[in-house]
C-alpha positions as CSV (number, residue, x, y, z in Angstrom):
1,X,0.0,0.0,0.0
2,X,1.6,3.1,-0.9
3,X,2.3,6.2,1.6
4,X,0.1,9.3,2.1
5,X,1.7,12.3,1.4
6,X,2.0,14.3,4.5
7,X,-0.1,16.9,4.6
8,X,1.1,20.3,2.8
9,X,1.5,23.9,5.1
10,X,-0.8,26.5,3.7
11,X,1.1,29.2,2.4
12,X,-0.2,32.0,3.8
13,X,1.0,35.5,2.8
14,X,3.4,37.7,5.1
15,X,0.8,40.0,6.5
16,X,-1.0,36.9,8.1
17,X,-0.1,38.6,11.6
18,X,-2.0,41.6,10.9
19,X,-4.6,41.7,13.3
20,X,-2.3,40.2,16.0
21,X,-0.2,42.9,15.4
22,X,-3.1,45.7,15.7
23,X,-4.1,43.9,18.7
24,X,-0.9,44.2,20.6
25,X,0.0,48.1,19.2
26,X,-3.6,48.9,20.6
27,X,-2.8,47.2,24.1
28,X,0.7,49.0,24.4
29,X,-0.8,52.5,23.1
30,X,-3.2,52.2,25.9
31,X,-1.2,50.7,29.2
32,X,2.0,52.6,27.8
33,X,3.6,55.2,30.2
34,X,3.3,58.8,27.9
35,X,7.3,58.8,26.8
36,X,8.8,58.5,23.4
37,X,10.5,54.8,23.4
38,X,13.7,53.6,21.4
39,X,12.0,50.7,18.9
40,X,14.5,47.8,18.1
41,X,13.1,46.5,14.4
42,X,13.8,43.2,14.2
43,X,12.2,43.5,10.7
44,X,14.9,43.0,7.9
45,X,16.1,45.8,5.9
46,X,12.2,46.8,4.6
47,X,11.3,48.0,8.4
48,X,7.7,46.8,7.3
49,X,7.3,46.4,11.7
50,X,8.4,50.2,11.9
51,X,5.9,51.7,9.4
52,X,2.9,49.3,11.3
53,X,3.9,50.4,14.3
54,X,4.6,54.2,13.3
55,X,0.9,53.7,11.7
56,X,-1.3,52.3,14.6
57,X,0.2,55.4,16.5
58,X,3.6,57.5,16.2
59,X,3.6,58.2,19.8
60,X,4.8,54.4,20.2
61,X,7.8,54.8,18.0
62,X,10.1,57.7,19.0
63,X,13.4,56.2,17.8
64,X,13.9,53.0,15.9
65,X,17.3,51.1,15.4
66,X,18.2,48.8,13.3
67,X,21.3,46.4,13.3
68,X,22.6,44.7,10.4
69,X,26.1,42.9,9.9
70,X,25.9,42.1,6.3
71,X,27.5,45.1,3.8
72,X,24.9,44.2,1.2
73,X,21.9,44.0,3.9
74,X,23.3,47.5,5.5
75,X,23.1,49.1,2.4
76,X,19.7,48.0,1.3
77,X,18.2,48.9,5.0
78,X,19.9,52.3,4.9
79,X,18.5,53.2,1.6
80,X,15.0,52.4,3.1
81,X,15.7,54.0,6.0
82,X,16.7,57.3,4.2
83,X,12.5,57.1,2.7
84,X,11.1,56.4,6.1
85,X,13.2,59.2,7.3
86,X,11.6,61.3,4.6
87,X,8.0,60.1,6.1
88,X,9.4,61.7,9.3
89,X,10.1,58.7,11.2
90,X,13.3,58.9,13.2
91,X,15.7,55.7,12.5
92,X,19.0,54.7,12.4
93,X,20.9,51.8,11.0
């Protein structure tokens, strides 16, 4: 008798966390203490996490830093961080 395939994982697309992520911006904005905070992206170079966050409410993102130890990666995330800057978001790479 031949073997079942296992089972295949839905792909699902990358902004499956959406309402999760709404969710949890919604509880910080209201238990946060009223002070700008530094945001660490963990995001990749396309700080997709810092413009979600800087959208549900600026007031949650004073500062956001990113780290990357790739050249190639470096220069990809400061390119984008150069047109979030332009948005008026404070970041650094």
């Amino acid at each position: 008798m031949a073997k079942t395939p296992a089972p295949r994982r839905l792909a699902y697309p990358g902004n499956k966390y959406a309402a999760f992520h709404l969710l949890l911006c919604r509880w910080l904005r209201h238990h946060a203490q009223a002070v700008p905070y530094q945001y660490v992206t963990l995001g990749g170079t396309e700080f997709g996490d810092v413009i979600s966050v800087h959208f549900v409410d600026p007031h949650l993102l004073g500062q956001a830093v990113s780290f990357e130890g790739n050249a190639g990666r470096f220069a990809l995330a400061s390119q984008t961080a150069a047109a979030i800057r332009a948005e008026g978001v404070q970041i650094e790479v």
